[in-house]
N, C-alpha and C positions, 0 to 999 in steps of 0.2 A: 504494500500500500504506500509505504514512504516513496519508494522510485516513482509509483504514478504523481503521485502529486509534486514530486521534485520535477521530475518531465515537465508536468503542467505549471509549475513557477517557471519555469527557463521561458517554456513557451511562451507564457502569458508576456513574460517582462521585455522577451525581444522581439514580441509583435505591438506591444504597448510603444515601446522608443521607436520600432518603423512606424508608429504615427496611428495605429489604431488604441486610440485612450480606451476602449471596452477592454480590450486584454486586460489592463491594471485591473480591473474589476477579479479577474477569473485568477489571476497571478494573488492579487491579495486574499482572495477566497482560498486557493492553495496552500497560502503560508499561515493562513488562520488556522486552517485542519488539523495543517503539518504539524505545529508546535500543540495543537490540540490531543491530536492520537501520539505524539511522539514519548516516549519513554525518557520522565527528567527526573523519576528516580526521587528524588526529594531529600536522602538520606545526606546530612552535609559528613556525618559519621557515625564510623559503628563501633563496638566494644562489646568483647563479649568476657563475660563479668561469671566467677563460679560460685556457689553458693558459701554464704557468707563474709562474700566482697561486699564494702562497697561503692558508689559513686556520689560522689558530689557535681551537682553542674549549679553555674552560675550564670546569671545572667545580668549584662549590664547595659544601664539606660544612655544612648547617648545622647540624650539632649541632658542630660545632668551631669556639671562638673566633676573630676574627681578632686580637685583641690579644697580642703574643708576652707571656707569664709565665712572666720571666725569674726 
């Protein structure tokens, strides 16, 4: 399924620039799909942890300083 719709972005986008503006239409419908069905996994990481390990994860705000102003 990725190859057709890769095919159908190339197509669209170099019949879009020889001057038919509808391709853009069919080219950005392609790359909507594409990045739709595509596989992005989502994991940024993994760990695999035995019983009675533990984990700590933290997380931090960037919009709040780390410098205390005191």
């Amino acid at each position: 399924m990725d190859m057709i719709l890769r095919r159908l972005l190339r197509a669209g986008v170099r019949r879009g620039i020889a001057g038919n503006w509808y391709w853009f239409l069919f080219a950005a419908a392609a790359f909507v799909l594409r990045r739709a069905l595509g596989d992005q996994g989502g994991a940024v990481s993994t760990l695999t942890i035995s019983p009675g390990e533990q984990v700590l994860i933290s997380v931090r705000d960037g919009n709040v300083s780390t410098l205390d102003e005191s």
